[in-house]
C-alpha positions as CSV (number, residue, x, y, z in Angstrom):
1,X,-55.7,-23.0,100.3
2,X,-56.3,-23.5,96.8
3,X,-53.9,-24.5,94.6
4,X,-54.4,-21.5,92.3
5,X,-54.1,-18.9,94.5
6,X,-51.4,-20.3,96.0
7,X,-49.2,-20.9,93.0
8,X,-46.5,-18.6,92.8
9,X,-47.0,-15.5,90.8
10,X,-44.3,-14.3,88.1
11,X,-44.4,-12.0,84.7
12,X,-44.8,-14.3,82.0
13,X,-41.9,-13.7,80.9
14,X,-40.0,-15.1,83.8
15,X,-42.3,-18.3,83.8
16,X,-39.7,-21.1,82.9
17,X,-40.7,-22.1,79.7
18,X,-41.2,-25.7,80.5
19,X,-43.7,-23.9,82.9
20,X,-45.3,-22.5,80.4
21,X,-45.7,-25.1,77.8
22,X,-47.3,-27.6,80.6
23,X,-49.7,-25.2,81.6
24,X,-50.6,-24.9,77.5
25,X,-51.1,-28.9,77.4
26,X,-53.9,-28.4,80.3
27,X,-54.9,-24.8,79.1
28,X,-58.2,-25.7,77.8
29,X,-59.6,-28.7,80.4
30,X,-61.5,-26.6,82.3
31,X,-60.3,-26.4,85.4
32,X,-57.8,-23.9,87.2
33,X,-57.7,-25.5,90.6
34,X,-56.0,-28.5,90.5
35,X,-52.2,-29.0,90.2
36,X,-52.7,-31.6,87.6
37,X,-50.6,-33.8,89.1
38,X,-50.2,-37.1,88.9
39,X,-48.0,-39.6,91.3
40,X,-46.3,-42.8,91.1
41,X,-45.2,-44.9,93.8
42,X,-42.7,-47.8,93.3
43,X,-41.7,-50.9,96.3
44,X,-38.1,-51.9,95.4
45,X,-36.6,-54.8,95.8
46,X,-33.8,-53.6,96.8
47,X,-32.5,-50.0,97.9
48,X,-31.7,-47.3,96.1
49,X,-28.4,-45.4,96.5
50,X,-29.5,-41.8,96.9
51,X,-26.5,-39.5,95.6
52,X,-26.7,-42.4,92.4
53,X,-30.2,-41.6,92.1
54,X,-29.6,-37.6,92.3
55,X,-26.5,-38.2,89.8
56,X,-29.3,-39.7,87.2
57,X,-31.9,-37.6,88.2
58,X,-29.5,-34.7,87.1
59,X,-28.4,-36.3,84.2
60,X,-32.0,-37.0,82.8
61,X,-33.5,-33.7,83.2
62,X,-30.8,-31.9,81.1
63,X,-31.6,-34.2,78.3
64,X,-35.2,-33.9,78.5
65,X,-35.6,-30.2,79.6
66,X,-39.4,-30.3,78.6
67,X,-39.2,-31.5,82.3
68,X,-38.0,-28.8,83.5
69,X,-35.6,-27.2,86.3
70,X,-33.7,-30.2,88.1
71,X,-35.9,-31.1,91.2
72,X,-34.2,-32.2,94.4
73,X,-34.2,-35.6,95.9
74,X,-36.7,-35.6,98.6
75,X,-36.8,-37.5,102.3
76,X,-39.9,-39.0,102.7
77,X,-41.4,-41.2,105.4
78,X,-42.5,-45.0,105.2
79,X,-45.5,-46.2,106.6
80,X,-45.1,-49.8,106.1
81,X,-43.9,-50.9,103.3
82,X,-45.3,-47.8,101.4
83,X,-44.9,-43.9,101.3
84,X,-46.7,-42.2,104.3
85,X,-49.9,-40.9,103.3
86,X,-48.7,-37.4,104.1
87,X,-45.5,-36.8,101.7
88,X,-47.9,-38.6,99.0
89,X,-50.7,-35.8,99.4
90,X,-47.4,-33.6,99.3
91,X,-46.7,-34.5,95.9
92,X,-49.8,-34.9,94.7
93,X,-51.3,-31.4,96.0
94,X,-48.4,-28.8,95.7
95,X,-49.0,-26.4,92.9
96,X,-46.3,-26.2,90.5
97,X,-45.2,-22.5,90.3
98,X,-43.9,-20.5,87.6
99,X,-40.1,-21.4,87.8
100,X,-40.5,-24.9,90.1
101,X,-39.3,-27.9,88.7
102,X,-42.4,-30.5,87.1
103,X,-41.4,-33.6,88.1
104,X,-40.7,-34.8,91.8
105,X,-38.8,-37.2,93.6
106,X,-38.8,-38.7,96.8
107,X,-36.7,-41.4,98.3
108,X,-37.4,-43.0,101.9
109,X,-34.1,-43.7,104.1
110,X,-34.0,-47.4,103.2
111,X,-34.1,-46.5,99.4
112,X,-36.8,-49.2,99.7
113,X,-39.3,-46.6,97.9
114,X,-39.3,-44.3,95.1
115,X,-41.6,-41.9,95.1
116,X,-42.3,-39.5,91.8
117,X,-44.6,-37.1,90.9
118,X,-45.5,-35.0,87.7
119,X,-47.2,-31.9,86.3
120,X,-49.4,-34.1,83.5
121,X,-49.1,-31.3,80.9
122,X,-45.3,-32.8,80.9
123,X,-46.1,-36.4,81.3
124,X,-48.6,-39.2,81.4
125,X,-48.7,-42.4,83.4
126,X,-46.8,-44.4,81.3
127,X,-44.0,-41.5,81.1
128,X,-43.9,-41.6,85.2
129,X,-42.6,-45.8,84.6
130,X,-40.2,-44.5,82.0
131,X,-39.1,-41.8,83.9
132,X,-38.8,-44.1,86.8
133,X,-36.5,-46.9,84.7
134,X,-34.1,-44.5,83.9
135,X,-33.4,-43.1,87.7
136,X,-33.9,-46.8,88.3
137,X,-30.8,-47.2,85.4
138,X,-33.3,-50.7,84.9
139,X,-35.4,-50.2,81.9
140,X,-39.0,-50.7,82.8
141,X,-42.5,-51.0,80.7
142,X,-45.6,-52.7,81.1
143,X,-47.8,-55.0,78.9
144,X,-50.1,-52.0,78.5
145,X,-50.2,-51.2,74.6
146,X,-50.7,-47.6,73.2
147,X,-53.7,-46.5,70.9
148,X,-52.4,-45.3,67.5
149,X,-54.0,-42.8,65.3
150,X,-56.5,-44.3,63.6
151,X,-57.8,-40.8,61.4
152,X,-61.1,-41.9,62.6
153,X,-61.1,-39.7,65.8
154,X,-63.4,-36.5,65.1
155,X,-61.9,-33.2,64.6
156,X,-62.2,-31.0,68.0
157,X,-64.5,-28.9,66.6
158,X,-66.9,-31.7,66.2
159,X,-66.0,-33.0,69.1
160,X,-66.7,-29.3,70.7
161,X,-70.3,-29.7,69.7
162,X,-71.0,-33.1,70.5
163,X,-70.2,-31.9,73.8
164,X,-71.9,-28.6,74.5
165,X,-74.9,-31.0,73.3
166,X,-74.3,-33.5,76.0
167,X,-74.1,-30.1,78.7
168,X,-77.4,-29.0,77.4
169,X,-79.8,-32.2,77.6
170,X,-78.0,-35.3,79.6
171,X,-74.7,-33.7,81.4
172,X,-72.6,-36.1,83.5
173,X,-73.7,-37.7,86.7
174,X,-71.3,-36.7,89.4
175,X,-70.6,-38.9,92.7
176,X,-72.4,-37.8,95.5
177,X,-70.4,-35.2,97.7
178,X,-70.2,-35.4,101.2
179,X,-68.0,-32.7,102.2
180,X,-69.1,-28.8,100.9
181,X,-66.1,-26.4,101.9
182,X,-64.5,-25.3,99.0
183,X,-61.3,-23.8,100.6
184,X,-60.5,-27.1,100.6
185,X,-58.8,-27.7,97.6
186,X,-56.0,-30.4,98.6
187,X,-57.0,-34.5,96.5
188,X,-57.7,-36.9,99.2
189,X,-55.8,-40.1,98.1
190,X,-56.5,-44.2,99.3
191,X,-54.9,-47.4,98.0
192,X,-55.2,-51.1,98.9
193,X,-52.9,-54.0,97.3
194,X,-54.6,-57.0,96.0
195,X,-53.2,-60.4,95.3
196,X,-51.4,-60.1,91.2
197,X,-53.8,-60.2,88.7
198,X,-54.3,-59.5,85.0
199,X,-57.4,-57.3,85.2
200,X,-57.9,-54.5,81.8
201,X,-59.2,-50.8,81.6
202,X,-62.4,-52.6,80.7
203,X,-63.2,-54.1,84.5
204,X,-61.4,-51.0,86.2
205,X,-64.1,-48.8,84.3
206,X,-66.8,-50.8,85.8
207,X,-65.5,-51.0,88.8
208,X,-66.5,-47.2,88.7
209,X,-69.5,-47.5,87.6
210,X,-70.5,-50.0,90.5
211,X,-69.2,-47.9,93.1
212,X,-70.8,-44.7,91.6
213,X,-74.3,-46.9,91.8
214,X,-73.9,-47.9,95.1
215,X,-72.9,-44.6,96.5
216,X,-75.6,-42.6,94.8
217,X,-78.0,-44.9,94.8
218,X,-80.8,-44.6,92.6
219,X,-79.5,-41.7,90.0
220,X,-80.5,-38.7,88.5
221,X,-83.3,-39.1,85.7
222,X,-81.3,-36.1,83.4
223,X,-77.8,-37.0,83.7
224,X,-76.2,-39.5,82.8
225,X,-72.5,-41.7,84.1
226,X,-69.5,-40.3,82.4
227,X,-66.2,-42.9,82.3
228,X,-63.1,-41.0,81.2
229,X,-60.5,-43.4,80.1
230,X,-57.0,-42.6,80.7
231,X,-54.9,-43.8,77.0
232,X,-51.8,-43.4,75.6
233,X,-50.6,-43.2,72.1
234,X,-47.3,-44.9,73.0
235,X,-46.3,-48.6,73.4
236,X,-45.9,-50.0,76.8
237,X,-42.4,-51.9,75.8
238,X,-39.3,-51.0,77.3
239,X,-37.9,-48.5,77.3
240,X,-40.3,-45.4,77.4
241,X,-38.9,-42.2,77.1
242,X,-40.4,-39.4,80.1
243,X,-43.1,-37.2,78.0
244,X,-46.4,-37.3,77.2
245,X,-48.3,-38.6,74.6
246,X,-51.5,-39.3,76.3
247,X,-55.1,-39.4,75.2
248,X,-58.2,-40.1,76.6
249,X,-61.8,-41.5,75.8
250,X,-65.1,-41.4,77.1
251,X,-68.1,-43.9,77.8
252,X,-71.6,-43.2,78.2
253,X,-72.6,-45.7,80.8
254,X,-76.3,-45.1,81.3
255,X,-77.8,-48.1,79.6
256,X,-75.0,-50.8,80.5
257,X,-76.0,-53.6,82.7
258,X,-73.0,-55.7,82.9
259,X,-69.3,-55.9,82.6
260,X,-69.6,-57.6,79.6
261,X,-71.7,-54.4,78.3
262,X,-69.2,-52.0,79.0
263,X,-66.0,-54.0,77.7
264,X,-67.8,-54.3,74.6
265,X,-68.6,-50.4,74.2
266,X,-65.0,-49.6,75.7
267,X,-63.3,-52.0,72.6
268,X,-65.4,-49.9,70.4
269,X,-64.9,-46.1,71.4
270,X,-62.6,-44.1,69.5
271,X,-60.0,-41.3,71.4
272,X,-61.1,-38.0,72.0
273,X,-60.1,-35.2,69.8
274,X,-56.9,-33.8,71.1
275,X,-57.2,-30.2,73.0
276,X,-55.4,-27.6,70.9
277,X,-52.5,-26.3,73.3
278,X,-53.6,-22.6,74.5
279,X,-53.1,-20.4,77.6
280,X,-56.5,-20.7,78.4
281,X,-57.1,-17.0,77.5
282,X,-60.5,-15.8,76.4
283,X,-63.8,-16.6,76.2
284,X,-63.6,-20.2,75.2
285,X,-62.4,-21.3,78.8
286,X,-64.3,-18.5,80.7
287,X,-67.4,-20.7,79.4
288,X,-65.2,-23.9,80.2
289,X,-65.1,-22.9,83.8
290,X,-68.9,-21.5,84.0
291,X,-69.6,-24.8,82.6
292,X,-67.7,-26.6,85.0
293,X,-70.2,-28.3,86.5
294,X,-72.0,-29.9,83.4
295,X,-68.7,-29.9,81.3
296,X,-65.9,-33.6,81.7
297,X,-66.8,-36.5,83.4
298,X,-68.0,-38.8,86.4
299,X,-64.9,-40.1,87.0
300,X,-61.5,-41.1,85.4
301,X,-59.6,-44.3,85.4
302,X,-56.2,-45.2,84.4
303,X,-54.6,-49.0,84.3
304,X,-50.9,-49.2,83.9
305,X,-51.2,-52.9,83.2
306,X,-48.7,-55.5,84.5
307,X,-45.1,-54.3,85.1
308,X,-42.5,-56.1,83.4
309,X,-39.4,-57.3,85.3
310,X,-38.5,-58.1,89.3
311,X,-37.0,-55.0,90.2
312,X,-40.2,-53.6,91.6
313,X,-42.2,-55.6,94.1
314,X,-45.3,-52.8,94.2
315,X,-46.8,-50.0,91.8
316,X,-49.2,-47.5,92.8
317,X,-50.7,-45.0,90.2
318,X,-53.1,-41.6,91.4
319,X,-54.3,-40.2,88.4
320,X,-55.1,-36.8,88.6
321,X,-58.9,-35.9,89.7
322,X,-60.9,-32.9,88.2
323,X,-63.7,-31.3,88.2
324,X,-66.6,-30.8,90.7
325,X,-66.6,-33.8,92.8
326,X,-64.0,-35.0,90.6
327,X,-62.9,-39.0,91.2
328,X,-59.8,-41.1,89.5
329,X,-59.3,-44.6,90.0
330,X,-56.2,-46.0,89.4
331,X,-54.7,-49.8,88.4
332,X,-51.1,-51.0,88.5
333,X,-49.6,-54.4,88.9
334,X,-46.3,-56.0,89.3
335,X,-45.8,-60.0,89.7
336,X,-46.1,-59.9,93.5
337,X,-49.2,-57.0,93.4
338,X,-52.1,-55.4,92.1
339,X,-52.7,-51.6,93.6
340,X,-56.1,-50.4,93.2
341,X,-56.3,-46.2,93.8
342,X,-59.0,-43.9,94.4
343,X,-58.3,-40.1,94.3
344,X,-60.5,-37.6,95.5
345,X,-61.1,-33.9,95.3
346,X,-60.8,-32.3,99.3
347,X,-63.9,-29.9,98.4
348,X,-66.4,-32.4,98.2
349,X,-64.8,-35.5,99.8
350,X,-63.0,-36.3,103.1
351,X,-60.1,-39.3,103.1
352,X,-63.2,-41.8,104.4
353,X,-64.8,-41.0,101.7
354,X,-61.9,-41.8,99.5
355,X,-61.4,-45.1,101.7
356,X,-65.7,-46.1,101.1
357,X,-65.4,-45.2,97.5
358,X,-62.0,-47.4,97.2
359,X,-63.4,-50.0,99.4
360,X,-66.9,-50.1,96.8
361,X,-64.4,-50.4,93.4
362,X,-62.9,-52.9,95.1
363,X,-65.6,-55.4,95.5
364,X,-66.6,-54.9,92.3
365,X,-63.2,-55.7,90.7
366,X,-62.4,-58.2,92.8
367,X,-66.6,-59.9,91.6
368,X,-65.5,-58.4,87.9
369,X,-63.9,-61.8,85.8
């Protein structure tokens, strides 16, 4: 069932306004049928106490109610030494109704794993590590570094333009599908943990853009390979406060032939113009949506960077995937472990295909220096 339809249905005036406002943030991307959001996963060192983690839980949502109603503390299984693959697509594909809570939390019986998931028009990636320091009462950040506003960015207007050029003559490539039932709406989700290593957004982006080569093969003359970069505008230190200041940028990839290449055009693209915050009324994002398939990107990818501190043993990051065919690849590492992600969407992929396509940035990554 798609996530839209399914989404429970209130008079706006009894959407929570927490709701509300993260359905503004998203208003204008273009795409109605995802839940837009976005899942953590943490390996602890040692368990978690569940009523303290409830006790904090409560305690931080009533003094960042952007966040919304209180969630519960959820039971989840373990497969391994990780979340099972089932309460992770939970997380990551239940629509967020009008008066539900926009974070989630899930603990496993051990307390060995912590389990958190977001609506994104409340939080980013680096807001899910905050988040998860203060349940964790252990301060957390990584060595990733925020962009600042440099007043170079162009204006969205510009940007608008720049855009609807790009959906007239070279629109983005988009992987291959392999699945055509569009009542399937639920993200298919894969992972694999890799020996600790420093690698940037630079070699995570062409992991992408191997693995899009090799599945497509030979691509198509008129379009052209889209990388959406998952930013933020916040410093990665310790501690980070749970909300979102995110950004993104994107790299035409066409003519790049090497890593090397595409670090180099990466270092030098500015952010993307903010979307204004709108209900996505009107006929703006009725021509979004009619667009859809010529409008965003190839694929998205999001690197967390290096966790600071021992606390947690593994970190695993989905970012959300949009769009036709839409594909996110995610990068965290702690000391002990580096977690490569893919993310699929159900319409167009099954979870082997989200396994192949993890399997192909994985080479790459593992090749990339």
């Amino acid at each position: 069932m798609s996530p839209r339809k399914s989404r429970q249905v209130a008079a706006p005036e009894e959407v929570h306004p927490a709701v509300r406002r993260a359905r503004q943030v998203v208003g204008l991307y273009g795409d109605p049928d995802v839940t837009w959001s976005i899942l953590l996963e943490l390996e602890l060192a040692t368990g978690l106490d569940r009523s303290a983690l409830a006790d904090r839980l409560g305690q931080v949502v009533r003094e960042h109610p952007h966040l919304g109603r209180p969630p519960d503390v959820e039971e989840v299984a373990t497969s391994g030494r990780s979340a099972a693959p089932a309460d992770r697509e939970r997380f990551a594909n239940r629509p967020y109704g009008d008066v539900d809570p926009l974070i989630r939390v899930g603990l496993t019986s051990d307390g060995r794993v912590l389990l958190l998931a977001a609506h994104h028009g409340v939080i980013d990636g680096l807001g899910l590590v905050g988040l998860a320091g203060l349940l964790l009462a252990t301060p957390l950040g990584t060595n990733a570094r925020g962009v600042a506003r440099s007043g170079a960015e162009p204006g969205f207007l510009r940007g608008a333009v720049r855009r609807l050029s790009e959906v007239v003559f070279r629109p983005p490539e988009r992987y291959a599908a392999r699945v055509r039932d569009r009542g399937v709406a639920a993200d298919v989700l894969a992972h694999a943990d890799l020996p600790s290593a420093r690698r940037g957004t630079a070699a995570l982006a062409w992991a992408a853009l191997v693995a899009l080569r090799r599945w497509n093969g030979p691509l198509r003359r008129f379009r052209q390979p889209v990388i959406a970069l998952g930013i933020s505008r916040r410093p990665g230190t310790a501690p980070i406060a749970p909300d979102r200041d995110t950004a993104y940028s994107r790299v035409v990839a066409m003519d790049l032939h090497t890593s090397a290449e595409l670090a180099a055009r990466v270092a030098a693209t500015d952010p993307e113009p903010d979307f204004p915050v709108s209900d996505a009324g009107g006929f703006g994002p009725l021509l979004v949506r009619l667009l859809a398939s010529r409008l965003g990107a190839t694929v998205l990818v999001s690197n967390l960077g290096l966790l600071e501190g021992r606390s947690v043993e593994a970190l695993r990051f989905w970012p959300a995937a949009s769009g036709p065919a839409g594909v996110a690849f995610g990068l965290a590492s702690t000391r002990r472990t580096t977690t490569l992600t893919a993310r699929a969407r159900g319409g167009w992929f099954s979870r082997q295909d989200a396994e192949e396509l993890l399997g192909l940035a994985q080479s790459a990554l593992l090749a990339t220096q």
